[in-house]
N, C-alpha and C positions, 0 to 999 in steps of 0.2 A: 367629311373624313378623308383623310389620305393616305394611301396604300401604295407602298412599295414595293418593284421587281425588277427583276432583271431583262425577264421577257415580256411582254404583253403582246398577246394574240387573239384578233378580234375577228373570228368566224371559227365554224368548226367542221369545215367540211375535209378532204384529201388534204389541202393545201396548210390550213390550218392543224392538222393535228399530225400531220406530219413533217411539219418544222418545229413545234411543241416538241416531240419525240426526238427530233435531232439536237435540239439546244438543249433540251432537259439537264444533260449531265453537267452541264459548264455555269445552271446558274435557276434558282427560283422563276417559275413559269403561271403566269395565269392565264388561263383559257376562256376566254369572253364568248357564251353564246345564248346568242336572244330569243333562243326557247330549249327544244332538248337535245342531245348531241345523234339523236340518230337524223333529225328533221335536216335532212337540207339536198342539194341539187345531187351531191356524190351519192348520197343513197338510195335516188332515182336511176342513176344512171343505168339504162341495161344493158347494151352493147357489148364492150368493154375496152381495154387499152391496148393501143397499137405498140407495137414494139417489133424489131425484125429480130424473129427467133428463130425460124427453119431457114440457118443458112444452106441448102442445098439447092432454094430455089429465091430465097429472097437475098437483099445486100438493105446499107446504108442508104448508097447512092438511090436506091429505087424508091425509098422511104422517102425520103429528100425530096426529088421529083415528084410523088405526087401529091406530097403539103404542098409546094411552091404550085403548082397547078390549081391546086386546090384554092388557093388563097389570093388566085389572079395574078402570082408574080408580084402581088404587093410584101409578100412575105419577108421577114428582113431573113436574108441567106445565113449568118450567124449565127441568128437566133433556132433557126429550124435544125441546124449542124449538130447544137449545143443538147436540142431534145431528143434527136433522131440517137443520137451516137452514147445519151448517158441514161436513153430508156433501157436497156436490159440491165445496168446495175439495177437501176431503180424498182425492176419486177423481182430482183433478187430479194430486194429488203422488204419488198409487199409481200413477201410469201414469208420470209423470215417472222413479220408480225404475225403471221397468221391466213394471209388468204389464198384462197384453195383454190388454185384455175382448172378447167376443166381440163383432163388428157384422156386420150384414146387408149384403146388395146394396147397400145405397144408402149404406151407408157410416157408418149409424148404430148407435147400440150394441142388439146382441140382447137386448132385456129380457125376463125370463120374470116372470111372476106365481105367489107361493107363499099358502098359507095365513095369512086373517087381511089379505092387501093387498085392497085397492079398484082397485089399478090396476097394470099394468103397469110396475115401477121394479126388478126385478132386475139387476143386472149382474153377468156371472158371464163364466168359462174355462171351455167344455164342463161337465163336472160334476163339475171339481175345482180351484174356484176358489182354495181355499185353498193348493193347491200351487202355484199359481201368484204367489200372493203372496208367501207363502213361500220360493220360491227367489229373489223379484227380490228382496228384504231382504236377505235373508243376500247376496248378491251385494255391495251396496253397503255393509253393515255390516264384509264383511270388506276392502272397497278404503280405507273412512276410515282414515285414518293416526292419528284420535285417540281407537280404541274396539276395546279388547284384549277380544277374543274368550275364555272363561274355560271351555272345555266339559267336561265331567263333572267339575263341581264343583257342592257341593251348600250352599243356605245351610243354618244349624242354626236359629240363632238372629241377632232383629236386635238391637243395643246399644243401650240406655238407661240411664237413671241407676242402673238397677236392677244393671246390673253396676259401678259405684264403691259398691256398697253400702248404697246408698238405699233407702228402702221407698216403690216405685210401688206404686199401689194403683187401681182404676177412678176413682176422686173426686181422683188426683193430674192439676189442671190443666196441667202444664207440661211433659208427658213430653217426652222429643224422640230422638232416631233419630240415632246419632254410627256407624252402619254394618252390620257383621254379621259371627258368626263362620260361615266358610267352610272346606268339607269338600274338600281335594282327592284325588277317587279317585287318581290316580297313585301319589302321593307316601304317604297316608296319612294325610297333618297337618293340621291345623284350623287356618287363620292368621287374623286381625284385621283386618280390610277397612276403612280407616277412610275415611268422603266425608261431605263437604259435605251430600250431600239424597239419599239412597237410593231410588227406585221399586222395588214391590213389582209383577212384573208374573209372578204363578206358574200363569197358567191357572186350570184346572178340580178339581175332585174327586170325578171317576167311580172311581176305583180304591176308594172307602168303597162304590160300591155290586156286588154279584155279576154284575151285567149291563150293560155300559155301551159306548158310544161312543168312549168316551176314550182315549187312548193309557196304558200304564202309566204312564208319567212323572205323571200328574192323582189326585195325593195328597193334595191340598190344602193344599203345603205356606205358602203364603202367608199364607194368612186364618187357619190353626193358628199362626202363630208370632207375627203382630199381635193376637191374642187374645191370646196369653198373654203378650206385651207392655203387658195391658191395655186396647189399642186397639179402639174403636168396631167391632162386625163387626153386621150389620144385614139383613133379609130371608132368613137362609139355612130358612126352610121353606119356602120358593119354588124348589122341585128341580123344573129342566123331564126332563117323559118324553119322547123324540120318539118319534112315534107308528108311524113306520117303521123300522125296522132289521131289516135282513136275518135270516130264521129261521133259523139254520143250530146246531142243538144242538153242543155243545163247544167252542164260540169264547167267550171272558171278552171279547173288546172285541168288540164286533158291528158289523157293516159296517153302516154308513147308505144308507138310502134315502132321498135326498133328496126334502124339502118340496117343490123343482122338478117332480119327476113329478106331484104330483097336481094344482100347476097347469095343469099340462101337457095333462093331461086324465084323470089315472090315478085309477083308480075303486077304493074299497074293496068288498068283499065278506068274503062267508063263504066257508067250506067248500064247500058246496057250491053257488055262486057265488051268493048274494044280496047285493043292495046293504043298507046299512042305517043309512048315516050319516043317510037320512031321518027315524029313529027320533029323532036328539040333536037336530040344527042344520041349522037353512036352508039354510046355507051348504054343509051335504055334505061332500065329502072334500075343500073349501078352509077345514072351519071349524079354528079357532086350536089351536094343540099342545094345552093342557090339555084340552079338548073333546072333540079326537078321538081321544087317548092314553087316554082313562075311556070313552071309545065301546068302542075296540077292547078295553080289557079285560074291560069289563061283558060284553059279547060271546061274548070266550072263557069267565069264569065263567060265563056262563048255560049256554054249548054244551057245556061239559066238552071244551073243544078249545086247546093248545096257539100256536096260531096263528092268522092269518085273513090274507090274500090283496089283492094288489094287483093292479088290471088295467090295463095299458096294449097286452094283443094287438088292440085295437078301432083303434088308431093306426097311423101307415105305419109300415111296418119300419126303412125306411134313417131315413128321419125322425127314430124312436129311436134308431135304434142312434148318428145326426151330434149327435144332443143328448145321452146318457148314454152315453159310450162306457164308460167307467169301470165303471160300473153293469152293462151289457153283458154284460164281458167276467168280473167279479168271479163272476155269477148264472151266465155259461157254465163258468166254471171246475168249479164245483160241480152240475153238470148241468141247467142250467136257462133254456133262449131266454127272453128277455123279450118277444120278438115273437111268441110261440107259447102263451107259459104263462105263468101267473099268478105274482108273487113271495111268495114264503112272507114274513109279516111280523108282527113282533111288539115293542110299546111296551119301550123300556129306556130308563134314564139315560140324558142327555144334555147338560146346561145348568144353570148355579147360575146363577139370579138375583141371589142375593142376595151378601154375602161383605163385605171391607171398606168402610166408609162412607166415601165423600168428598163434598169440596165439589165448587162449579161451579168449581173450579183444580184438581180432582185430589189435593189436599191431604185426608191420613187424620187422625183425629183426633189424632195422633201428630207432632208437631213434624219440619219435615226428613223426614218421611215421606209417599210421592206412592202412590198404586195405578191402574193399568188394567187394560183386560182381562177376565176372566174372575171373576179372584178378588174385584173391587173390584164396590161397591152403589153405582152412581150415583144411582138414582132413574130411570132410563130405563124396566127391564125391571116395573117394579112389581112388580104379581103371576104374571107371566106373559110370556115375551120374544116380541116378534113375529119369524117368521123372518126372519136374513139382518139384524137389525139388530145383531147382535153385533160383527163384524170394524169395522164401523164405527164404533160404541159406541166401539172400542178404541183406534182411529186419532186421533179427531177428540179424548177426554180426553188423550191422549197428548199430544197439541199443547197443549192449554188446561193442563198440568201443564208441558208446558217451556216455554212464556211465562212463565206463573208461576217456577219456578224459575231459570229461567236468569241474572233480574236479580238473584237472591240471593245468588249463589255468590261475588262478591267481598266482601261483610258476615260470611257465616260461615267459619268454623274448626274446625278436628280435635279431637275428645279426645284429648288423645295418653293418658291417664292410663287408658284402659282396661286391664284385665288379660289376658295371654294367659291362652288355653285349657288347663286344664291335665289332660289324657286318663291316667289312671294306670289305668282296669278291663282287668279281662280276660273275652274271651269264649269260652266253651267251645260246641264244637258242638252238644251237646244244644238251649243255649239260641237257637242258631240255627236248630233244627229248631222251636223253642216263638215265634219272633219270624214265621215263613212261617205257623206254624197261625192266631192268633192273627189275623193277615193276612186269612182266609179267614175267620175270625170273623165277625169286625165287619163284612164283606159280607156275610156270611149275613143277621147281626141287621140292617143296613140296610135290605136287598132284602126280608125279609121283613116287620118292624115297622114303618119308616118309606120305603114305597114309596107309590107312584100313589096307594091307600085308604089312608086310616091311622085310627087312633081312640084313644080313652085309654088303653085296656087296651095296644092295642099297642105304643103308645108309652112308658106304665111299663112294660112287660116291656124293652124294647131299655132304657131307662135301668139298669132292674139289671143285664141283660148287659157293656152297657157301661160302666159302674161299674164289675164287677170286673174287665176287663179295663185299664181305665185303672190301675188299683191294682197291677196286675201288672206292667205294663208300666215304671209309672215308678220304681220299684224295679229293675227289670231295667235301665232306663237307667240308672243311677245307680251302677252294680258294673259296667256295661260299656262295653268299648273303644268309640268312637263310630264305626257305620257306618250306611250310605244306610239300610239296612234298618232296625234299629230308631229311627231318626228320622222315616220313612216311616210306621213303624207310630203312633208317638207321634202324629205329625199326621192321619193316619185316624183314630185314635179322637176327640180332639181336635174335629174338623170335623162326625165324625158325633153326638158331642156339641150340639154348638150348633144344627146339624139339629134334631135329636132335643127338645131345651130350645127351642128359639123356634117350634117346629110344636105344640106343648104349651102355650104361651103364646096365641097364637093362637086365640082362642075362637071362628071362625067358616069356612066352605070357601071359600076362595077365589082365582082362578087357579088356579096347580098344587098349592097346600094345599087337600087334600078329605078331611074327616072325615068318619065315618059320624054321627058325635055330634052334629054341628052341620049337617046337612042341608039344602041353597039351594033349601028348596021355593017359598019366595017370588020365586025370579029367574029361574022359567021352566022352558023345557027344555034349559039347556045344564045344570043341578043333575042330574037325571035322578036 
């Protein structure tokens, strides 16, 4: 079946449903997401969004400075200008929808300071700001009368020439994006989504690594299917670790401890309570994710420990407990006062820097094709994302991609000549049981060969695992009925691929790329 619009938007986290919200009034919108609209990385989020709001003691310029720090200098300067300088419209229109930032006695907003900032410019919801934005979206996405809501439904793949039978190839200048085949769990069927200008807004892809932050939903389905559209994908061996996540052995997504605590005042230690971030950076347990994520591991390799510990019992109690309630209540559940005892804590997956290439419009190398968010490589995060500037990152492209498209929508037109899907495999349980192992693979070979250290050797070992894995799989796709699952799997390997190949490429350590091979003995002591 083929379905027609103007917009098609394929995720639904910041990024996605607030370029949904900006194009709405210019034209018919569907909302593609492959499970429910609260499920995804922005609803995790705790921290919150960086933006320079107390101009008496903050500016642009300083906001500037310390993304480009952050980011090794790899950061493209225009891109970081473009975020820094149109984040406080952008918190205008977040409050506008609805979301409640935190402000003091006086009636101003409660800024916190996280790792890597110079000044005080957080604006956050207690310590889950991301739910809070979160639900005021989804609130107003489902009141617009012109933006059909599409939930567990999965894209497969986006449409190009390459489906009328053409040979796209990476040196084909003129690709362009006539939509997407879409999976609806319900029904079963795979239908033909045809729009004007599609956004790619699919999050993250922690689910390729064995440890992660990320909701299961962060399979990377986005930046896997504009790859193999051909399309530009750029910095993906820029895998942020955060350097807090809650210890708690047998959890696959690990609760975050938010960058906020250690603004806060929250001290890293050992085991048996030493500090030791004086060993890496001046800066201590405020220096930048890649820093103190290679702290904390070096740490546990040297100790032969597991873990290492975060202290905020030196802080007032109620104090903590009005700032993290979240955090709190998460650590009590599993036996553990924050105000009494230290948090078991240990570096996992968190954040892809890198993922599809766009312009300063949002626009992917890929005609009629827009990306935000998480999956898309603006040039913001460089080598390395400063906390808290993601949601905004996402907001503010979001906007700069529906300006850009919005004027276009009456010049283009539908492929109507695309071909339906046409699903004849069949799948047998066994290979159901062989599409979940498989699954578990490729996080093995991630977490283990292409984590925090990486090096040649370990990096050609995950490429032959992954190799044959790919080889299996796409053979198995291709005799089978299409479900979430092995398309899931198709784009985990897929992502952890291009991982795997551009951290290979990459002949030097830097940001969150650190080889043992190419060692930053010249840049000090953040190399260690």
């Amino acid at each position: 079946m083929q379905k027609y619009y103007d917009f098609l938007v394929i995720g639904s986290g910041i990024a996605g449903m607030s370029y949904a919200l900006k194009v709405a009034h210019a034209g018919k919108v569907a909302l593609i997401c492959k499970s429910e609209l609260q499920e995804s990385n922005t609803d995790l989020a705790q921290g919150g969004v960086s933006s320079v709001t107390n101009l008496k003691l903050d500016n642009f310029e300083k906001h500037i400075h310390d993304t480009m720090v952050a980011g090794d200098w790899l950061s493209d300067p225009k891109a970081v200008e473009l975020v820094v300088t149109k984040a406080p419209e952008q918190i205008r229109q977040l409050v506008e929808w609805g979301v409640d930032f935190d402000k003091n006695e006086n009636g101003e907003y409660d800024l916190h300071r996280e790792g890597g900032h110079s000044e005080f410019r957080i604006l956050h919801h207690a310590d889950n700001t991301g739910h809070a934005i979160q639900s005021a979206l989804i609130e107003a996405v489902r009141k617009h009368p012109n933006i059909e809501v599409l939930e567990r439904h999965f894209a497969i793949e986006i449409l190009t020439q390459h489906h009328l039978g053409i040979e796209v190839t990476r040196r084909t200048p003129d690709i362009e994006c006539f939509g997407a085949y879409v999976f609806d769990e319900k029904t079963g069927h795979i239908d033909t989504y045809l729009s004007k200008v599609t956004m790619m807004a699919t999050g993250g892809i922690g689910q390729v690594y064995q440890n992660t932050t990320n909701p299961p939903i962060a399979t990377g389905d986005g930046t896997a299917m504009v790859y193999r559209a051909k399309g530009t994908v750029e910095g993906m061996e820029f895998v942020q670790f955060h350097p807090t996540a809650l210890y708690h052995p047998g959890d696959h997504q690990n609760f975050l401890i938010t960058e906020a605590m250690r603004g806060y005042g929250g001290i890293l230690r050992t085991l048996d309570g030493k500090e030791f971030m004086h060993k890496y950076d001046p800066r201590l347990s405020l220096a930048p994710r890649d820093i103190t994520a290679r702290a904390i591991f070096n740490e546990m390799k040297q100790r032969g420990e597991d873990h290492e510990l975060l202290d905020v019992t030196h802080k007032d109690p109620e104090e903590t407990k009005h700032h993290f309630p979240n955090i709190y209540k998460k650590c009590l559940s599993i036996g553990i006062d924050i105000t009494k005892e230290c948090i078991p804590i240990v570096p996992c997956h968190h954040y892809m820097c890198g993922g599809i290439k766009v312009d300063y419009d949002g626009q992917s190398s890929i005609n009629r094709l827009y990306a935000a968010g998480e999956c898309s490589c603006t040039g913001l995060h460089g080598g390395n994302r400063l906390a808290s500037n993601s949601l905004i990152e996402a907001i503010v492209y979001a906007d700069l991609a529906a300006k850009h498209s919005i004027p276009r929508i009456n010049e283009l037109t539908y492929r109507t000549d695309i071909p339906d899907w046409i699903d004849t495999g069949i799948v047998r349980q066994e290979e159901l049981y062989l599409i979940s192992d498989s699954k578990t693979e490729v996080q093995q070979i991630m977490q283990t060969y292409v984590g925090i250290v990486r090096s040649k050797l370990r990096l050609k070992r995950a490429w032959t695992r992954l190799d044959n894995l790919y080889e299996e799989t796409e053979k198995l796709f291709l005799r089978s009925k299409v479900n979430m699952d092995i398309c899931e799997l198709r784009n985990m390997i897929n992502t952890g691929y291009i991982i795997m190949r551009q951290a290979m490429e990459r002949k030097e350590s830097r940001g969150c790329h650190y080889s043992i091979d190419y060692p930053p003995a010249d840049r000090g002591i953040e190399g260690f």
